[in-house]
C-alpha positions as protocol buffer text, in pm:
chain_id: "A"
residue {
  index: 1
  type: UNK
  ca { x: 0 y: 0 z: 0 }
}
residue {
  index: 2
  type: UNK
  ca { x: 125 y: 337 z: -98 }
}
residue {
  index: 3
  type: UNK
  ca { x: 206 y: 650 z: 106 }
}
residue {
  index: 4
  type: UNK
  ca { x: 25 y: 972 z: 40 }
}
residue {
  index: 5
  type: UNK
  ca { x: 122 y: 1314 z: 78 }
}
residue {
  index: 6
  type: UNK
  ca { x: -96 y: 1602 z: 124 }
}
residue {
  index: 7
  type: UNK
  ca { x: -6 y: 1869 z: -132 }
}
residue {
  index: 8
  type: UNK
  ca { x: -88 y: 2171 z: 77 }
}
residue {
  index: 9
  type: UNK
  ca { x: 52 y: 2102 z: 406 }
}
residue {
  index: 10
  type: UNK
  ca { x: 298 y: 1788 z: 360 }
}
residue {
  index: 11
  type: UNK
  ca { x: 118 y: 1569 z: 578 }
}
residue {
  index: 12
  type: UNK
  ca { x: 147 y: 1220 z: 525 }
}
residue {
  index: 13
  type: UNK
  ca { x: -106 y: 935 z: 509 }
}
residue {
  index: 14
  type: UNK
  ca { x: 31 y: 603 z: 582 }
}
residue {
  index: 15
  type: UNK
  ca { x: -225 y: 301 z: 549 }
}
residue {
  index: 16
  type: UNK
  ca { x: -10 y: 96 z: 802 }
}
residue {
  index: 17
  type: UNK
  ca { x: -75 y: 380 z: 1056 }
}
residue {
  index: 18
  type: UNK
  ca { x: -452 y: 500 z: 930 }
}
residue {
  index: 19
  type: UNK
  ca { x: -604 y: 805 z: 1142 }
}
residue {
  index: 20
  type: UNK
  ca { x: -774 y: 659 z: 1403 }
}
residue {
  index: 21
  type: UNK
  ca { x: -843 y: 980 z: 1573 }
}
residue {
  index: 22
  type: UNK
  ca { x: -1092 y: 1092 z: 1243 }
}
residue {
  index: 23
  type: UNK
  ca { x: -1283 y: 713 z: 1197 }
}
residue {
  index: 24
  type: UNK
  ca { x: -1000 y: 546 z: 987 }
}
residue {
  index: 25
  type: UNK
  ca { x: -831 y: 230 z: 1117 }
}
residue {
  index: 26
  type: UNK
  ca { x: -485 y: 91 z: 1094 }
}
residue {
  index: 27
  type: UNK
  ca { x: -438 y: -109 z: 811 }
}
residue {
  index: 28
  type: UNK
  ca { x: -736 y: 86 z: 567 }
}
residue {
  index: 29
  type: UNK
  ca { x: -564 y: 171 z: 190 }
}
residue {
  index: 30
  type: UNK
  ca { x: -615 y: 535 z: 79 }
}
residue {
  index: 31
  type: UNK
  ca { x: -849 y: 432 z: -190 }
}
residue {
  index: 32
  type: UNK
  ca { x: -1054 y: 292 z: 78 }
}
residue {
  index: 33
  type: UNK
  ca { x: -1075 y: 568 z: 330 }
}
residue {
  index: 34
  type: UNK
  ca { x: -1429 y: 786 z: 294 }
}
residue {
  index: 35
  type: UNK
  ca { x: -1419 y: 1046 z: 49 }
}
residue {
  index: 36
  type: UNK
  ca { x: -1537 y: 1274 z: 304 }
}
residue {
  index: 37
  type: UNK
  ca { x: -1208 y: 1220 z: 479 }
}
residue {
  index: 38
  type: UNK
  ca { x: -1038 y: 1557 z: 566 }
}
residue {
  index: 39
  type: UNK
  ca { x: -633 y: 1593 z: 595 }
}
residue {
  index: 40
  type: UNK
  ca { x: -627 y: 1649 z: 1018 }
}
residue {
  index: 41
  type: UNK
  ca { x: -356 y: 1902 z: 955 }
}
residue {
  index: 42
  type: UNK
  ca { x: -511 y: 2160 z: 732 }
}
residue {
  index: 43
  type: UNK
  ca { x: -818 y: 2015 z: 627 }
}
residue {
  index: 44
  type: UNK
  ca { x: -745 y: 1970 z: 283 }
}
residue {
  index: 45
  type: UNK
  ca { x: -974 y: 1712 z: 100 }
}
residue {
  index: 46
  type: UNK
  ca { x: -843 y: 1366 z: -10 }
}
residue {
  index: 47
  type: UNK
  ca { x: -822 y: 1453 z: -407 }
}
residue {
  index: 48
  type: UNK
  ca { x: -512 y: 1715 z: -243 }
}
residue {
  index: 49
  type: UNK
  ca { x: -295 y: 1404 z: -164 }
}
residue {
  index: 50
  type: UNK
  ca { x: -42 y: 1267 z: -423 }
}
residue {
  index: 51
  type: UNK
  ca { x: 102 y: 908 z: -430 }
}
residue {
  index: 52
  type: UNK
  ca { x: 425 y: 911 z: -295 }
}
C-alpha cells in the first residue's frame, strides 16, 4: 500500500498507521478511506494528496 502526501501542508497518510483519531483504522488503503475524509492538519480534501 502506498504513502500519500498532502499537497498543501505535507502531511502524510500512511495506510499501516490510518487516522484513528478521524474514523479510519490501521491497516485501511487510501483508496478505501471515505471520500469525506479531511487531511487532520489543514483540512485539505483527499483529491489534495499525491502518491508518494
Amino acid at each position: 500500500m502506498s504513502k500519500y502526501k498532502c499537497r498543501i501542508c505535507g502531511y502524510e497518510y500512511d495506510p499501516a498507521a490510518g487516522d484513528p483519531a478521524n474514523g479510519v483504522p490501521p491497516g485501511t488503503a487510501f483508496e478505501d478511506v471515505p471520500d469525506d475524509w479531511t487531511c487532520p492538519v489543514c483540512g485539505a480534501g483527499k483529491d489534495e494528496f499525491e502518491a508518494i
